[in-house]
Structure formats: C-alpha cells, structure tokens
N, C-alpha and C positions, 0 to 999 in steps of 0.2 A: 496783763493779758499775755499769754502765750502763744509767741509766733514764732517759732521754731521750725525747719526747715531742714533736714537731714537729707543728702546727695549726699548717692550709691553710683560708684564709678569705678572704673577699672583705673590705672594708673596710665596706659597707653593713653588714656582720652583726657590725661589734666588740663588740655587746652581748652577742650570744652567744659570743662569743671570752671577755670577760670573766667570765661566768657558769662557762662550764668550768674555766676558768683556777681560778676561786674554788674550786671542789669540789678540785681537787687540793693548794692548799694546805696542807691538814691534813697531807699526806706531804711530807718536807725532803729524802726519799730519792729526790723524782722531780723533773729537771727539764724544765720545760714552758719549750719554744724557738717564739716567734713574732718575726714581725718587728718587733713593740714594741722589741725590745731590741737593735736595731741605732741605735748612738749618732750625732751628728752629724758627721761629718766622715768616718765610715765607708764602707768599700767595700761598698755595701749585697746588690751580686750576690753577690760574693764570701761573705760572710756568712749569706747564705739556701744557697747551694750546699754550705757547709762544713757546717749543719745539716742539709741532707739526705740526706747521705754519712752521719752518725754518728749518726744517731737509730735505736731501736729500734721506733717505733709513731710512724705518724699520723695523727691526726686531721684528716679534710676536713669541714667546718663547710658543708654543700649547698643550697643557693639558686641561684634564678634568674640571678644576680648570679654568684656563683662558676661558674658554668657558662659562662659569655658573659665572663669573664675572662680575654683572652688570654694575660697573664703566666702565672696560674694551668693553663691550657690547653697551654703552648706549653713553659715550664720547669719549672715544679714536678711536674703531672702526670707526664711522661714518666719522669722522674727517680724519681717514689716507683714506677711502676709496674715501671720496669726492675729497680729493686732488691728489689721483693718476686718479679718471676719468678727472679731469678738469687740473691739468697740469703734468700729469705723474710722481707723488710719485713713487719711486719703492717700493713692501712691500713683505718682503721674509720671509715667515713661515717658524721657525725650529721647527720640532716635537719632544718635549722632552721625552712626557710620553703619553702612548698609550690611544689617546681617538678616539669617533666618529667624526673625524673632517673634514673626506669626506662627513658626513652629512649635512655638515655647507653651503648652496647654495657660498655666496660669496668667500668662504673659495677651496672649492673642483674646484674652475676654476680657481686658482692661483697655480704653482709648488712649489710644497714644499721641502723641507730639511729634511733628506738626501733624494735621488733620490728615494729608493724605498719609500718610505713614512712611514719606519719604525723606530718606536723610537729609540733615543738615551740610554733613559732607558732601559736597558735590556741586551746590547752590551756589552762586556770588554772593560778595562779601556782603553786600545789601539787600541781598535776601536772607543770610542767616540770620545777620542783626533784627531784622525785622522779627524773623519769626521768634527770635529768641525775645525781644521786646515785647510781643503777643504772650510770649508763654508767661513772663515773669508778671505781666499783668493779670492773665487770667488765674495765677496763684496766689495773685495777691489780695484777688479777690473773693476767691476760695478760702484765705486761711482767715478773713473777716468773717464769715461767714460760719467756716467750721469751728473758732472758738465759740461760736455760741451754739451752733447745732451740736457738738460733742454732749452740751450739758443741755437739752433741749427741755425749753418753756413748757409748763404743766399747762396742758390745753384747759384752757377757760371753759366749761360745760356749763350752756346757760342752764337757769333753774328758776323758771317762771316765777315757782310757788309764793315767797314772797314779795314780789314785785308788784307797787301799782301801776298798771298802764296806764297809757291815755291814746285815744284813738279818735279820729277825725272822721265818723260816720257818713256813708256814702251811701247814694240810693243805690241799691238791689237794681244788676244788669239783670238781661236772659244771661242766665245759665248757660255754658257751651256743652257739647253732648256730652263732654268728659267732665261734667260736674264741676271746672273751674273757671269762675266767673269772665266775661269778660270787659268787666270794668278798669277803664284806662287808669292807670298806676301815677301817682302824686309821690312828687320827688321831696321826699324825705320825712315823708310820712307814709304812714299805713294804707292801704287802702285795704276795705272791707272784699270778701269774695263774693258778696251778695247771695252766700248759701245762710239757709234758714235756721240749719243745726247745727252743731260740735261733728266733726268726723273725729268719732274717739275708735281709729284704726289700731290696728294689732294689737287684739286682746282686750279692745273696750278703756286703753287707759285715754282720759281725756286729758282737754289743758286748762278747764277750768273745775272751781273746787273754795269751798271756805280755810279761809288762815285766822286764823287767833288775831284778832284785831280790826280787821278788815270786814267788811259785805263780801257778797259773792265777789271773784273778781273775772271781770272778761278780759280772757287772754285774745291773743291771736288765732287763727280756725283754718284749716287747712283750705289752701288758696285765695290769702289773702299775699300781696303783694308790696315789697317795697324797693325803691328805687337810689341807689346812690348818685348824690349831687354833682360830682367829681366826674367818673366814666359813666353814668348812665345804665349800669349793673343792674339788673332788674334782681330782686331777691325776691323767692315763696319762700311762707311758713310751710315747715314740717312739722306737724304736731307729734307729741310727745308718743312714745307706746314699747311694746315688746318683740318681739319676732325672735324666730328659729333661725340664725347664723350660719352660712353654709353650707355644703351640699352633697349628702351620700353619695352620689353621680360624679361627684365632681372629682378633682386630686387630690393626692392626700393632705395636702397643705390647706384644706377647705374642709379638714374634717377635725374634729368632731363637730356635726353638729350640734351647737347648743343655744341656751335662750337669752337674748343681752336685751334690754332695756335701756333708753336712750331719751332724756330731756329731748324736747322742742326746740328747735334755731330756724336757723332764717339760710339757705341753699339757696348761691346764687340759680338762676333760671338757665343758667347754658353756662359754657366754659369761656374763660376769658376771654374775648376776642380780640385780635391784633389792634384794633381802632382804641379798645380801651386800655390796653399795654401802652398804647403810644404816649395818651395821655400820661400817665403816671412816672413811667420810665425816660420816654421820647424817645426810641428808635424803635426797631421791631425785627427780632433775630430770624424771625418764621421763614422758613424755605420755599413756604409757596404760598406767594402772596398774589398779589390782583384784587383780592377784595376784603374789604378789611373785617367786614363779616365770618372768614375764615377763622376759624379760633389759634390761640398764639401758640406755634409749638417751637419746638428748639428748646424750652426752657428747662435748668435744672431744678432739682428739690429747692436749692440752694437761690435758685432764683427766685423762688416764686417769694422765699422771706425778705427779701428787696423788695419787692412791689407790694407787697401786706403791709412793712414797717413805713413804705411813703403813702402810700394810700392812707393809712392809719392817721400821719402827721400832716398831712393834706385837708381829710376831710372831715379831722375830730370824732371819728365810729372808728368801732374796732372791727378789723375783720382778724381770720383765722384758716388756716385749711381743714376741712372736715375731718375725723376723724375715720379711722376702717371702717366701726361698727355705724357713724352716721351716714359715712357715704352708702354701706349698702341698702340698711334701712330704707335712706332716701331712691334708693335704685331701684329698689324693691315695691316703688309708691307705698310708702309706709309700712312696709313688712310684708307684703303679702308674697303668695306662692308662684314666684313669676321668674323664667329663664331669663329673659332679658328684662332691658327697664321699661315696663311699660306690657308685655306679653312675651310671646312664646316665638312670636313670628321676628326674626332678625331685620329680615327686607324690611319691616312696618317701621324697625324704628330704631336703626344701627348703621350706619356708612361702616365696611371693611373690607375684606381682600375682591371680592367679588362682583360687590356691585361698589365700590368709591373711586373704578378708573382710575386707580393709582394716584390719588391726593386726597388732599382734607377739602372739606365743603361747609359755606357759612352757614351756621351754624342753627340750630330751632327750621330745618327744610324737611326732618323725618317728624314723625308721629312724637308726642309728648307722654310721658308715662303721666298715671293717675293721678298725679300731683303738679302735673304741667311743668317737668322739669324735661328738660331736651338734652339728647346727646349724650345719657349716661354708659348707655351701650355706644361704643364705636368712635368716629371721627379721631380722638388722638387720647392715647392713655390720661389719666388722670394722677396728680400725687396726690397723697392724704397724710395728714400730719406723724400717721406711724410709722414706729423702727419696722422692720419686716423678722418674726420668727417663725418660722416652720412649722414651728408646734405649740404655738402660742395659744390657741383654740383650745388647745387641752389645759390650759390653765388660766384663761380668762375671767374676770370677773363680771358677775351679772347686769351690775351697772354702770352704765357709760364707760366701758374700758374704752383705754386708750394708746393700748400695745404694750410691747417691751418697753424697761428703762431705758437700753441701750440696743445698738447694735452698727450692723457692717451695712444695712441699705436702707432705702424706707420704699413702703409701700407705693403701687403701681396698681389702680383699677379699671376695668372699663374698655382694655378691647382699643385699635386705632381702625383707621383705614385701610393698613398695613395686612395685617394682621387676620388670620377667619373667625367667623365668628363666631367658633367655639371659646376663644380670650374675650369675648365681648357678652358671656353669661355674667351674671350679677353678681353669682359667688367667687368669680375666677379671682384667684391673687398673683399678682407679678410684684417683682421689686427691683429696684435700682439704685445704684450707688447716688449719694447725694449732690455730685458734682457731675450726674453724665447729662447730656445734653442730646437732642435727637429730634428729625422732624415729624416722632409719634408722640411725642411728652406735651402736654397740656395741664391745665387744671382750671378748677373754679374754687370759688371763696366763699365760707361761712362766714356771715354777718354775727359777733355777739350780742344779743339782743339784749338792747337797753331800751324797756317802754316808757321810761322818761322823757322820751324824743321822737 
C-alpha cells in the first residue's frame, strides 16, 4: 500500500521540515519524500516531479519564505493543486512561521495546521511538539483512509428482485396521520408498517413482483422499520421507484434535470447521533454537546468509513452511506415534487440559520417527511458516498448512478443549522474535501439489505 508523504518547504524552514520528519519516524509503513533525498549527480527536476505524481498527502511547511518561493510557486504548487482537483490529492498546510497566508486565494480555502491557524513559531517547546504530535497523527490517519478512498468501493445497490425474505409479521397499529405506522420497532428484525398496500411511489414502480423460480415474493413496504443491535439505529424501508433529479430553480450544479431510478434500501431514520458514535468509536468529536440526541458532527468523509467498517465487524450487517441519487430520492419522500424533505414550509421540518439559535438540536424534534425520516433538510450537512462533479447530471445514468469514478471532494447534502434555508432544499449540492472536519458535517447510514435476517 502506498503511504507516501511529499513536504513542500522553503529551505529557511529545514528545522521544521526536520521536526515533522521526526514525528513520523515511529511509522516504517509511511514514506516521507523531500528533497533531502535526491543524491548527487541526480536529475534533481526529474526527481521532485516523479514524487509529485505518486504521493498520496502533502504537506506544505508555510512561511513567509515558502510563499515568495518561485520554484515552490511556479512548479510544486501547481502540480499538487492540479492533482488534488482532478483525483483528490489531500494537501495539509502546517503554519510554521507567521505570514499572510490567509491572503493566499488557493491557500485561505484549505484548513490549516494547527486549528487556530497560529504559528508554530512562537509557542514553547511543548507546545509545538504537541501539536506537531497532533498533526503527524491526524495524517496518519488520513493516509489510512485515503489509500482506500482514492480507489473507492463500488457502492453495493441492494436489488430485492431475487432475494427471499423472511419477515416476522406484526399486528397492524393505527396508522399515524403521515401514513407510517406506529408499531414499536424489533431489534434485528423487520417490523411490518401495519399499512394494508405497496406504496409503489414515483412512477408506480413497486417492491414486489414474480421471479423465475419463486411465488410472489413479499418484499419490504414503505414504513416498515428496522433497528440495529449495536447503536440502536432505527432504519425505514425506501421502496424502490423513479423520480425527476434536480432542480430548474435551483444552481447550475442541480441541472439538468433528469429521471434516475433507484432499488429499495433501508435509510437510517435520523443522522447519527452522538450516543450512537460513542458506542462504535468511544469518544465523540461534536462541538456541541449536552445531549446526546444531538446528532454527531465534526465528522470527516473520511470518518464516517471508520464507523461503517467497525459497525460492520461489530454487528455482522452491512451498512453503507447512501448514495446522491438515494439520498435525495429519500428527501424527496420517495421522489415526490417537494423543496424541502417533507414540504415546502422550512420552519415545519428544517433546524438552520434562523430559527436553530445558533447550534445543532437532537434530532427527529421537526416534522418527519412522508417516509418518516427526520432531519433531511437542516440540522448539520449530510456526506453521501459520491465524488462531487459539477456536471455530472449531464451524464448520469438512469439507474442507480452512483457519481463520478473519481474526483477532488465528495458530496455534502441537506442544509445545517448554520446555514439558510435555501442550502437546506432537497436538490441543493455542496461538497467537500474528504478529510475536512466541521461542526456542520453529519451523516446517516444505509443498511444493505439482506432478508435472510
């Protein structure tokens, strides 16, 4: 595996080239590429170009001096920034020595090192070790992460059609007015929604059907409910269907609209909560805590495939992050013609700039869209398992796309607290680098549906 680590530094700052360098030491699994290690007689261009091209993280070491460096200016920068837009280089500034480097445009929309963005110069000796001790961990746990995100797992699209289920029949609640039952949820099983029909939404496709071999088979039915064992994750079924992606209204990044169709899965019921982070990971990053019903933010892209891969080896089910075109489907309560998730009205069923008093709130406290999922619109952005393209809508495929192969961020849906509530429409797309972290980032988990259990 490729752990490779190229530090961009001016030559005034080798002391702090050397100090990073040390921290990584302890790891034999990571090599750290500078121009120290181009030998005499070598082709020195040559050799800083071939490190560019094959590294997986860099580090730019920021000073006054690094700034005002045309090498550094003119061939290195260019180079690492082409390759983080076009296949997602990560490139993580540490601020050695105090300059204007929030004046820097490319510079001042990347987070920097340390968090407040104050030098390392100037701090005592046990505070720079520290933070440099911070920094060479959170890279190290970044470059675990990016050799697998670089070549990123073909999302699993469940696909009912030949599966036999099995299901554990429940008597029929009342109905709630939104048409999703409310029959208390049985952990690690199915429970029924206690509706009488298939809700075969957008466009009449349903989830059940004859297969070559099989009787009819009863699938899952919009609002039925399942619960994981582990955090207590309540999961609805989405059933299967079509819908119009999109939104002429919207930016251009939401256009074209076009038609996607998208298998049936299992949306958890709200976005992960702190309580249930705790369990899985055991700490909890979130900025504003007090109650653990808060949903978890602070999280990266990059995090959330930590807490998927132990949840996963935890509880023996698979989970997934939804995809673009599931999450909105799902926002959309099954496709339908709705600004927010759930209706038109933001206040009904959105926490954001206006009314969330400046923080996140525990979570399922607004309105439920049609499908009884909470908190699609609002409370703290959402990741979804795609790269993010711009113009990807104009080349999408009708069924169950699942984004770009590659790219420089992945997708951000759903509007925060933060935020107004025009980022909190259904169609709105944001995106972010895979490693940023923030007290608006959130998400929730696709269950892949396995009715053998």
């Amino acid at each position: 595996m490729n752990k490779k680590i190229f530090i961009s530094y001016a030559h005034e700052d080798e002391v702090w080239r050397e100090r990073i360098v040390k921290q990584f030491r302890v790891l034999p699994d990571i090599d750290i590429w500078d121009d120290r290690r181009i030998s005499g007689g070598e082709k020195w261009f040559a050799k800083i170009e071939d490190a560019l091209k094959s590294t997986k993280i860099a580090i730019l070491l920021i000073s006054a001096d690094f700034l005002i460096s045309e090498f550094i200016k003119k061939e290195e920068v260019p180079r690492l920034l082409e390759r983080h837009e076009q296949e997602g280089l990560v490139i993580f500034p540490v601020i050695v020595r105090g300059c204007l480097w929030r004046r820097v445009p490319w510079l001042a929309e990347i987070n920097a090192r340390p968090r407040d963005g104050k030098p390392l110069l100037g701090m005592s000796e046990g505070q720079w070790e520290s933070e440099l001790a911070a920094i060479a961990e959170e890279i190290s746990e970044l470059l675990d992460e990016t050799s697998e995100s670089l070549e990123p797992e073909p999302v699993e699209v469940d696909s009912p059609k030949k599966e036999q289920p099995t299901f554990e029949e429940k008597t029929p609640d009342r109905p709630s007015p939104g048409g999703i039952s409310e029959s208390s949820v049985t952990i690690g099983q199915v429970t029924r929604s206690g509706e009488t029909g298939r809700d075969n939404t957008a466009g009449g496709a349903g989830d059940s059907g004859t297969v070559s071999g099989y009787a009819q088979l009863e699938l899952p039915t919009a609002g039925d409910k399942w619960t994981d064992p582990i955090t207590g994750m309540e999961f609805v079924w989405v059933p299967k269907g079509c819908f119009r992606m999109g939104s002429n209204d919207g930016e251009a990044d939401e256009k074209p609209v076009h038609e996607v169709c998208v298998d049936g899965f299992w949306l958890g019921k709200t976005q992960v909560t702190q309580s249930q982070w705790r369990e899985v990971i055991g700490d909890n990053p979130s900025g504003f805590k007090g109650n653990d019903r808060r949903p978890v933010e602070s999280i990266a892209w990059n995090d959330t495939r930590s807490f998927i891969k132990s949840l996963n080896r935890r509880s023996g089910y698979r989970y997934r992050l939804p995809t673009e075109a599931e999450w909105e489907y799902a926002c959309r309560s099954g496709g339908k013609d709705e600004g927010y998730s759930g209706g038109d009205n933001p206040d009904r069923v959105a926490w954001y700039d206006e009314n969330s008093g400046g923080e996140t709130h525990p979570v399922a406290q607004k309105a439920p869209n049609g499908l009884g999922l909470y908190d699609m619109s609002g409370n703290v952005w959402e990741w979804v398992q795609d790269w993010y393209g711009d113009d990807y809508y104009a080349n999408s495929p009708r069924n169950n796309p699942q984004g770009p192969s590659s790219g420089a961020n992945r997708v951000i849906r759903g509007g925060s607290w933060y935020w107004s509530a025009s980022f909190a429409r259904a169609a709105n797309r944001r995106r972010d680098g895979s490693g940023l972290r923030g007290n608006v980032l959130g998400f929730r988990c696709v269950r892949v549906h396995d009715p053998s259990r």
